[in-house]
C-alpha positions in Angstrom: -2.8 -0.8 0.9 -3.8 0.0 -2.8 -7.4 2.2 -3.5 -9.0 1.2 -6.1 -9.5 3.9 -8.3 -12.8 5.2 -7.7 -11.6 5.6 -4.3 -8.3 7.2 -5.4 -10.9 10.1 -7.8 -13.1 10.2 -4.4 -9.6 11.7 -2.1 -8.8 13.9 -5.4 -12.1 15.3 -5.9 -11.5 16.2 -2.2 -8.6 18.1 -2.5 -9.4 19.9 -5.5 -8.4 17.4 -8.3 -10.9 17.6 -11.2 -12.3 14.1 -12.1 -15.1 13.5 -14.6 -18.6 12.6 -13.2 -18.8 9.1 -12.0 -21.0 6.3 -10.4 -19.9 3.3 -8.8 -21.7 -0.1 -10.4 -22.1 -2.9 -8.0 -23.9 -5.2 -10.9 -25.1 -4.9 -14.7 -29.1 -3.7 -13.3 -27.0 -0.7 -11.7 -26.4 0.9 -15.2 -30.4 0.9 -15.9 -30.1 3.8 -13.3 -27.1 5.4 -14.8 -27.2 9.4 -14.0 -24.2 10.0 -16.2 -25.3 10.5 -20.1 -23.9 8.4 -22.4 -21.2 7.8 -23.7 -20.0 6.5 -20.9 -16.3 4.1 -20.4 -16.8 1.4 -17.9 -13.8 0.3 -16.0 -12.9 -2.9 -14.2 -12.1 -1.5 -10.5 -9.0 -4.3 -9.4 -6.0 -2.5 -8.2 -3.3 -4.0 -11.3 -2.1 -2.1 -14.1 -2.8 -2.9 -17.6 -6.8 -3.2 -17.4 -7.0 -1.9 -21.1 -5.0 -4.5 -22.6 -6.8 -7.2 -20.4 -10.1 -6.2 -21.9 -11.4 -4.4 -18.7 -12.0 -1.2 -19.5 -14.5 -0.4 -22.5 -16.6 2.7 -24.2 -20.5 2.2 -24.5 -23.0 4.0 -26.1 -26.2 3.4 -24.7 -27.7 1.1 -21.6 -28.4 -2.3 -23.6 -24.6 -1.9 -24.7 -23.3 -0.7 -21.1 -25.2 -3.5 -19.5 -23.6 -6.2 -22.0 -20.0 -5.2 -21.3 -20.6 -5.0 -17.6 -21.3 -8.5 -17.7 -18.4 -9.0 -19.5 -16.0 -7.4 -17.4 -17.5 -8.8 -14.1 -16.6 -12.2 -15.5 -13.0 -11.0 -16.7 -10.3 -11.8 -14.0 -7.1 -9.2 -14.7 -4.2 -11.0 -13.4 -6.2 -13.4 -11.2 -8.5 -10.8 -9.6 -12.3 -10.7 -10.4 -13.6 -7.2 -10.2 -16.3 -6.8 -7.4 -17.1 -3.0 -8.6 -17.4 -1.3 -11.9 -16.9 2.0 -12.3 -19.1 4.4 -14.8 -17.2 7.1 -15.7 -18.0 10.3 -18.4 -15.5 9.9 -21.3 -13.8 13.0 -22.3 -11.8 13.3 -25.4 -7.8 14.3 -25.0 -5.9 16.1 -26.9 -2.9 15.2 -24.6 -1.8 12.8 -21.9 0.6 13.2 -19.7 2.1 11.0 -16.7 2.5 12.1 -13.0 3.2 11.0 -9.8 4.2 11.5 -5.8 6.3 8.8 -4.6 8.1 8.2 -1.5 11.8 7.5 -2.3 12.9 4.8 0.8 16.5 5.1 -0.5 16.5 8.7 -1.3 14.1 9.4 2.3 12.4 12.0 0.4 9.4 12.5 -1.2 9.7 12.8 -5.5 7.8 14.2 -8.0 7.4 12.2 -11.6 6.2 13.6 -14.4 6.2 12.1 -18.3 4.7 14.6 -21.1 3.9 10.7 -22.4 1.3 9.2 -20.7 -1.3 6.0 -21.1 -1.0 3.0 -21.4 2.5 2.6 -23.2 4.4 2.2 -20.3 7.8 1.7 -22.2 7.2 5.2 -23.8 6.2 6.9 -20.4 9.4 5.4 -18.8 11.7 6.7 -21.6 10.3 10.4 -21.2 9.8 10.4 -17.3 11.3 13.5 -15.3 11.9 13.7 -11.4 12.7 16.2 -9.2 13.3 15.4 -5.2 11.5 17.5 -2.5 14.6 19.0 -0.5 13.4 20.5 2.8 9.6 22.3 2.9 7.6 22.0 -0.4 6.8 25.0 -2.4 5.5 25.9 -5.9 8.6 25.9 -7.1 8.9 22.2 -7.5 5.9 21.6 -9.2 6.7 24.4 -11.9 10.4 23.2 -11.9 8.4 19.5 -13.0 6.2 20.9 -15.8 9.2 22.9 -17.2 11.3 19.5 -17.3 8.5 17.9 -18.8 8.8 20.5 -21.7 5.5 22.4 -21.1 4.8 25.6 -22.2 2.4 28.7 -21.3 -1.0 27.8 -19.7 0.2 24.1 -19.4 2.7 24.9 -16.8 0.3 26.9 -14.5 -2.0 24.1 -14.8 -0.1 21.1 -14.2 2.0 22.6 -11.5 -1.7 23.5 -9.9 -2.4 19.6 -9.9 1.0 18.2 -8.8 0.7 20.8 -5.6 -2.5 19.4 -5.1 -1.1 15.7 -5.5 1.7 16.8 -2.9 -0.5 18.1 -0.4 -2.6 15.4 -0.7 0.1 12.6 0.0 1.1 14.7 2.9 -1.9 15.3 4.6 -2.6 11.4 4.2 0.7 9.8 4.8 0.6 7.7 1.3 3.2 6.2 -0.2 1.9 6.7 -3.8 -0.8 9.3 -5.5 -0.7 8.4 -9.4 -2.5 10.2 -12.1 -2.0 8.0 -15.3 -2.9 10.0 -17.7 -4.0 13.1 -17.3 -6.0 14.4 -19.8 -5.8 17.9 -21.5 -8.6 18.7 -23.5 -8.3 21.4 -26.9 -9.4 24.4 -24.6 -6.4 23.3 -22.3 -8.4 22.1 -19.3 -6.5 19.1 -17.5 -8.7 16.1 -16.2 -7.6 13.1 -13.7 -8.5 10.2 -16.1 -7.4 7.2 -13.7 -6.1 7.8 -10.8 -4.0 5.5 -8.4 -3.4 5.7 -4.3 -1.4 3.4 -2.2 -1.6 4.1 1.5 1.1 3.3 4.3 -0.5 0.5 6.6 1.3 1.7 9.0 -0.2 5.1 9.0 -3.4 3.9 8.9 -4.3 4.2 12.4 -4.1 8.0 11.6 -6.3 8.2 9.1 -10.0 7.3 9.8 -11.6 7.9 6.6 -8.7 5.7 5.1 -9.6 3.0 7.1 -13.3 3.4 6.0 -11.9 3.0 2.6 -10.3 0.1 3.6 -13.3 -1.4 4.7 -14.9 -1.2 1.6 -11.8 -2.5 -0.5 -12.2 -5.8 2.0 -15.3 -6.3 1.7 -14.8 -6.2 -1.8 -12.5 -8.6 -2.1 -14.6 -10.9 0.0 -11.9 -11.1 2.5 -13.4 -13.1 5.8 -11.5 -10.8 8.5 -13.0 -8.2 10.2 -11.4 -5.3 9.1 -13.3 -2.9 11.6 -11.1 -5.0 14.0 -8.1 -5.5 12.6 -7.8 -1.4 11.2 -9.0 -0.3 14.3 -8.9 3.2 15.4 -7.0 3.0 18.6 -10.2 4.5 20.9 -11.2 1.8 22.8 -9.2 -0.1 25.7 -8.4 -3.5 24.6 -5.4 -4.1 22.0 -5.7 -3.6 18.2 -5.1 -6.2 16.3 -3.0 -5.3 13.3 -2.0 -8.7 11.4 -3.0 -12.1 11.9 0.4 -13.4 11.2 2.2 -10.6 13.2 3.8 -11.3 16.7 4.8 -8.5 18.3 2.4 -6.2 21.1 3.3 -2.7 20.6 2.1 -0.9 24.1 2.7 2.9 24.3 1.0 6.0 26.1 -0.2 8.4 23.1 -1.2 7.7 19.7 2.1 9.7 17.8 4.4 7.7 19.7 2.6 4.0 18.8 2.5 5.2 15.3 6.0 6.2 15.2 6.7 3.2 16.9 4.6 1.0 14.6 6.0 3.1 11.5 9.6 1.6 12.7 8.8 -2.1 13.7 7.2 -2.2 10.3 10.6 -0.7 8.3 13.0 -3.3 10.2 10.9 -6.1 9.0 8.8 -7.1 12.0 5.3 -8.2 12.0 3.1 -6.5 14.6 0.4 -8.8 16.1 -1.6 -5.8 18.6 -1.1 -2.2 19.3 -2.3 -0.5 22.8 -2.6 3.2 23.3 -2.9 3.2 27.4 -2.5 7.2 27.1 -4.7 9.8 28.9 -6.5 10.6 25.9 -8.2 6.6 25.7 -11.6 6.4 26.1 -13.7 2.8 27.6 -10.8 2.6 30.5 -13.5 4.2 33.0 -13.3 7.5 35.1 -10.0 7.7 37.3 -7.5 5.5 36.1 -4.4 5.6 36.2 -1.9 4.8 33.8 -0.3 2.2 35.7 -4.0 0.7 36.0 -4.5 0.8 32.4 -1.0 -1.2 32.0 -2.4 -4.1 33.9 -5.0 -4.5 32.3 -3.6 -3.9 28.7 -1.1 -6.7 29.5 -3.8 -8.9 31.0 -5.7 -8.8 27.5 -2.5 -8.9 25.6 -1.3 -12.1 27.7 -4.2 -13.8 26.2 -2.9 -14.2 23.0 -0.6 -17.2 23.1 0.8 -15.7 19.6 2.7 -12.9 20.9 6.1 -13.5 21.2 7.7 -10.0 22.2 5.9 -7.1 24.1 7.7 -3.9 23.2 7.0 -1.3 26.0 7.9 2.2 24.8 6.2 5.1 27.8 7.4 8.3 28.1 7.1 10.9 30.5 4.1 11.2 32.4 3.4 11.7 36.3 3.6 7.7 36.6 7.3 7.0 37.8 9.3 4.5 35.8 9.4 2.1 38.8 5.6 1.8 39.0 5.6 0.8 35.5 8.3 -1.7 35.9 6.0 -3.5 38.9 2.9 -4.0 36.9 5.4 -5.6 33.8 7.0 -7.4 36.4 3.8 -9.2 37.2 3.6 -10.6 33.6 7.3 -12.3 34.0 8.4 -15.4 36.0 9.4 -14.4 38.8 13.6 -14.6 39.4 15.0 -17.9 40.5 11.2 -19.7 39.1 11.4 -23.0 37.9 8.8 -23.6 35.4 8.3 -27.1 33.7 10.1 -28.1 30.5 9.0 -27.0 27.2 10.7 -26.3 23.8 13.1 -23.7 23.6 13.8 -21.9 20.0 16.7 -24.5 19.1 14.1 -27.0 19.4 15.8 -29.1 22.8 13.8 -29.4 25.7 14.1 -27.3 29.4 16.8 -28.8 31.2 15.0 -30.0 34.6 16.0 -27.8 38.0 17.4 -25.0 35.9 15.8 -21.1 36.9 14.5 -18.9 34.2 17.1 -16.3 35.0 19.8 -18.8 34.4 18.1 -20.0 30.8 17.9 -16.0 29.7 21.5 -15.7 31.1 22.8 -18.8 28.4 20.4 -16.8 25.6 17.8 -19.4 25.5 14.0 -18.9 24.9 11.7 -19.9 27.6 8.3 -20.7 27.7 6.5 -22.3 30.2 3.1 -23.3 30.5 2.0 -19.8 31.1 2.4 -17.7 28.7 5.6 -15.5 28.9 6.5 -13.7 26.1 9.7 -11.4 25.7 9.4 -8.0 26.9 11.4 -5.3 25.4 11.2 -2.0 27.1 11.9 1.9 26.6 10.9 4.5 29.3 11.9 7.3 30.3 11.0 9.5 33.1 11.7 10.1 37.2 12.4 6.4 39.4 14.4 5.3 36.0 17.5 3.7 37.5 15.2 2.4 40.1 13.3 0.8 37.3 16.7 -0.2 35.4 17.3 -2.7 38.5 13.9 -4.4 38.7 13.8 -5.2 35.6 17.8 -6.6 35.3 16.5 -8.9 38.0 13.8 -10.6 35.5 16.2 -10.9 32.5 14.9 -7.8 31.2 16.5 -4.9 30.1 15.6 -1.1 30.0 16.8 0.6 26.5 17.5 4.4 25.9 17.0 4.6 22.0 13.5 3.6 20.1 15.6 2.6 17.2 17.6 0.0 19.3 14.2 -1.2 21.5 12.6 -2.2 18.1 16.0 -3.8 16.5 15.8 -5.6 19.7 12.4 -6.4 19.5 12.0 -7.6 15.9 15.3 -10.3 16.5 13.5 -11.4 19.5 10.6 -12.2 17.2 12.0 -13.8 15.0 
């Protein structure tokens, strides 16, 4: 999920950052109330690169002049997006600009740091100078200065950089982002460094974590106009029914504690699967009712989830817990034709139809998909705790196999899916 930017200055204002006083402009009339004193830069806020060049970012003097380009830029699409949201910004005359970045490496599986002593718009010129140094083990200081000194900085310049790539750092740490992107950062004749643009891009699949990221969310869909209900879809995991997570998705995560279904959903996501709901059925839910037990909320997390005929494959990953393995296996051994069933014909995945008379344990034995009237989707599950062998044999007997290792559950899951 990509911030647009005056969401990106509102997280670095937060951790310490310096960004130049700004106001968010809905429509032209908005700058009659301008509390920012001119001269002012007005920017388009769509999340591609290039605005300057596209004609979406200009300087104005005075109101009549601000409101004019406003209008302007509202009606200027920058690679087929029409801005929804201006932002107002002070301008600040540079002396310098550099280029810096936190990344997430996926080959590498470590955060980087970037850093060009060229930065703006010239993107050629900011690629042919850029610098990177990989975060090996716990982050200290002595990356950031080992960045500036890279860069070629000297005196004051190194303090103050490496102060605003720590703060970058432990910003894309605390919020589990993929991307935090200052482009360019201003030094001024005294010395003083300012984020002049800023850009964020958020894991989706840490979202669920993040509550005031979500909130940003909501505003960057409502901004778009998008017609889903985001509150829905990017839902917080309190409640008791499932959380939808993508329209398109197909896969019902259902796990007992929030770090575990994020992990979880962290690794679907990464070997390419497409999750359709998540349900936390942990102790620490809320909207379940006094004295439930965990085997309770099961039930009726699967009875919701059955409801949507769009789910293909339910991955189960519990762990530990006072509720044996056994019990668990009962109540998903309600949502699974029974052994020996016949059920009537329907389309399998290779398109033929349900030979007549033959059980659904024979059809999973051959490796064929079935799916009868009701609604059966795969189940894929992971548990661990007392009762486990116990819970190994019930299962066998519905087609449906218990798996030690997360990492195998998902692959398993996912190629199901698909």
């Amino acid at each position: 999920m990509d911030l647009l930017e005056y969401q990106a200055k509102e997280l670095f204002r937060e951790i310490g950052i310096p960004v130049l006083p700004s106001q968010r402009i809905d429509r032209p009339s908005d700058l009659k109330d301008l509390k920012i004193p001119y001269p002012v830069v007005l920017k388009s806020q769509v999340p591609k690169g290039n605005r300057g060049r596209a004609g979406g970012i200009k300087f104005v003097e005075n109101t009549i002049d601000a409101i004019a380009a406003a209008q302007t830029i509202f009606q200027l699409p920058i690679r087929g997006e029409y801005p929804k949201v201006l932002l107002a910004e002070a301008r600040y005359n540079a002396t310098q600009e550099f280029y810096l970045a936190v990344a997430l490496d996926y080959t590498l599986c470590r955060p980087v740091l970037l850093g060009s002593p060229q930065g703006g718009m010239d993107s050629d010129a900011v690629q042919e100078k850029m610098q990177q140094v990989i975060v090996e083990g716990e982050f200290s200081p002595f990356y950031a200065r080992r960045l500036a000194l890279k860069m070629g900085l000297q005196g004051q310049l190194i303090s103050a950089v490496s102060t605003i790539v720590e703060a970058m750092y432990k910003l894309f740490i605390q919020k589990d982002l993929d991307l935090v992107e200052i482009n360019p950062l201003g030094v001024s004749l005294a010395g003083e460094v300012m984020a002049l643009d800023g850009k964020v891009i958020a894991n989706d699949a840490a979202l669920g974590r993040h509550r005031e990221l979500v909130i940003l969310a909501k505003q960057r869909e409502k901004e778009k106009g998008d017609e889903r209900d985001l509150a829905k879809d990017l839902s917080m995991c309190y409640n008791s029914r499932p959380q939808v997570l993508e329209a398109g998705g197909n896969i019902a995560v259902v796990c007992n504690g929030n770090g575990l279904g994020m992990v979880t959903l962290d690794l679907v996501y990464q070997g390419g699967g497409k999750p359709a709901s998540y349900l936390n059925i942990g102790e620490e839910m809320t909207g379940m009712g006094t004295g439930t037990t965990l085997c309770d909320r099961l039930e009726r997390g699967l009875g919701l989830l059955s409801e949507n005929r769009g789910i293909k494959v339910v991955l189960v990953n519990i762990l530990g817990g006072a509720t044996s393995c056994d019990g668990v296996a009962g109540i998903i051994a309600k949502y699974l034709p029974p052994s020996g069933e016949t059920v009537p014909a329907v389309n399998s995945t290779s398109g033929s139809r349900r030979r007549s008379g033959v059980s659904v344990t024979q059809e999973v034995a051959a490796g064929v998909e079935v799916r009868s009237q009701t609604h059966y989707p795969h189940f894929v599950v992971r548990l661990a705790g007392s009762y486990l062998l116990a819970a190994r044999e019930r299962l066998a007997g519905l087609g449906v196999s218990v798996v030690d290792k997360l990492d195998e559950a998902v692959s398993k899951a996912v190629s199901l899916a698909k």
